[in-house]
C-alpha positions as CSV (number, residue, x, y, z in Angstrom):
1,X,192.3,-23.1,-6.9
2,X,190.6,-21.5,-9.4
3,X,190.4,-23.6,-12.5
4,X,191.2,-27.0,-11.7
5,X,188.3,-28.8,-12.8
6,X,187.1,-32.2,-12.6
7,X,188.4,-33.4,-15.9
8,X,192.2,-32.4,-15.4
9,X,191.8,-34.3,-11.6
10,X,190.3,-37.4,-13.4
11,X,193.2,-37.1,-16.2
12,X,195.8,-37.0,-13.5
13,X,194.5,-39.9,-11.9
14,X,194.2,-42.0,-14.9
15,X,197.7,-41.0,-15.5
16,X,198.8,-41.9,-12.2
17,X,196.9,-45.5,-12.3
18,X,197.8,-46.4,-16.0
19,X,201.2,-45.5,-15.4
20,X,201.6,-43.8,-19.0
21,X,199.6,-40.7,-20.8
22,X,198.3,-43.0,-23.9
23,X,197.1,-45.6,-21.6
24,X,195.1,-43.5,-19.3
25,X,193.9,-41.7,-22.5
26,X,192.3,-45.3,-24.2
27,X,190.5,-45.4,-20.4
28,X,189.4,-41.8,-20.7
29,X,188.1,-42.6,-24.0
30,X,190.1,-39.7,-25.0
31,X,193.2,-38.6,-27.4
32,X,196.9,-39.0,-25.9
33,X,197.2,-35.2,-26.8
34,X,193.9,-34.2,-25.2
35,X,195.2,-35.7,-22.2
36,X,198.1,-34.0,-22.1
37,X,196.6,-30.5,-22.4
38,X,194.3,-31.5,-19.2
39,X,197.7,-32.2,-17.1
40,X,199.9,-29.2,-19.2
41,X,197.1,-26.7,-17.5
42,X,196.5,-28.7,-14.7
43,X,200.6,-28.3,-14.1
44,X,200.3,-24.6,-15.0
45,X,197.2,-23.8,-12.8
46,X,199.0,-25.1,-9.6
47,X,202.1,-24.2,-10.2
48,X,204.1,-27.6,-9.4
49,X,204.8,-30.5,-11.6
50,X,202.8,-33.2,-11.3
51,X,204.0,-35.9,-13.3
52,X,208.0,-37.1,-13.7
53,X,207.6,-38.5,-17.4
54,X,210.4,-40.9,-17.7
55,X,210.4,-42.4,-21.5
56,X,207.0,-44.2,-21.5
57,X,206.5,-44.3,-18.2
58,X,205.1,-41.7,-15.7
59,X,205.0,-41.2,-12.5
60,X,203.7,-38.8,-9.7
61,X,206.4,-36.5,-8.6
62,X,206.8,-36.0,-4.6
63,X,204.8,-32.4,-4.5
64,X,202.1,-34.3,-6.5
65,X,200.0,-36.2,-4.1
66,X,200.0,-33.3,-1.6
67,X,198.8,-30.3,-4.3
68,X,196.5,-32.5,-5.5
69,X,194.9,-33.0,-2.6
70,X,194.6,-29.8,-1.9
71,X,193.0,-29.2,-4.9
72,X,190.4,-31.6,-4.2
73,X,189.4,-30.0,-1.1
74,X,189.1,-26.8,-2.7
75,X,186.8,-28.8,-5.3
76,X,185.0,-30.2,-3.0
77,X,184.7,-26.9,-0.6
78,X,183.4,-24.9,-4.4
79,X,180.9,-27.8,-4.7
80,X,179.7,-27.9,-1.6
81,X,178.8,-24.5,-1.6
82,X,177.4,-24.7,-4.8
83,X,175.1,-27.6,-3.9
84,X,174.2,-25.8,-0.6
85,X,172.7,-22.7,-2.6
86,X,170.9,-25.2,-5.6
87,X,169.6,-28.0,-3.6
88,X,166.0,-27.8,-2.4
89,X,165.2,-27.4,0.9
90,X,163.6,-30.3,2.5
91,X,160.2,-28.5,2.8
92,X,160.2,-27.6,-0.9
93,X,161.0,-31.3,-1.3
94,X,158.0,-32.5,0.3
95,X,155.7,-30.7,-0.7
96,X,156.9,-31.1,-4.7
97,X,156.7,-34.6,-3.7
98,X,153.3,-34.5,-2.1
99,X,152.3,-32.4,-5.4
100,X,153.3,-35.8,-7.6
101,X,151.9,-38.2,-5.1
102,X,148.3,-36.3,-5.8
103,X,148.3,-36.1,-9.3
């Protein structure tokens, strides 16, 4: 799930909640057409439609909940591995700490 990011997850879900693209943009603090572009390659990257847009309105299509779920876990699988290979170790932790406590 290569290029899914954060952003396009967090546009989707203000979509989903606001029930339109312009509303979930004003919560985003973001432009109706920047929004769009997050879900357009959001849509692209996983290969599925996510969003039925019917006039105004939009709503999740049936494939939607389960991809994006998926994607989530893959998220979540990239970070924790990330985090795994940046975070200190408890011992370095300590000792930085007991370093700060002395000074």
């Amino acid at each position: 799930m290569r290029g899914v990011n954060l952003d396009q997850l967090a546009a989707f879900a203000a979509i989903v909640d606001a029930g339109s693209f312009s509303a979930a943009a004003r919560r985003l603090n973001l432009s109706q057409p920047a929004v769009s572009v997050q879900i357009r390659q959001l849509e692209r990257r996983l290969g599925v439609r996510l969003l039925e847009r019917i006039g105004r309105r939009v709503e999740p299509t049936d494939r939607a909940a389960k991809t994006v779920i998926a994607a989530i876990r893959a998220l979540r699988e990239d970070h924790s591995g990330m985090t795994s290979q940046t975070t200190p170790s408890r011992a370095s932790r300590s000792s930085s700490s007991r370093l700060v406590g002395t000074v």
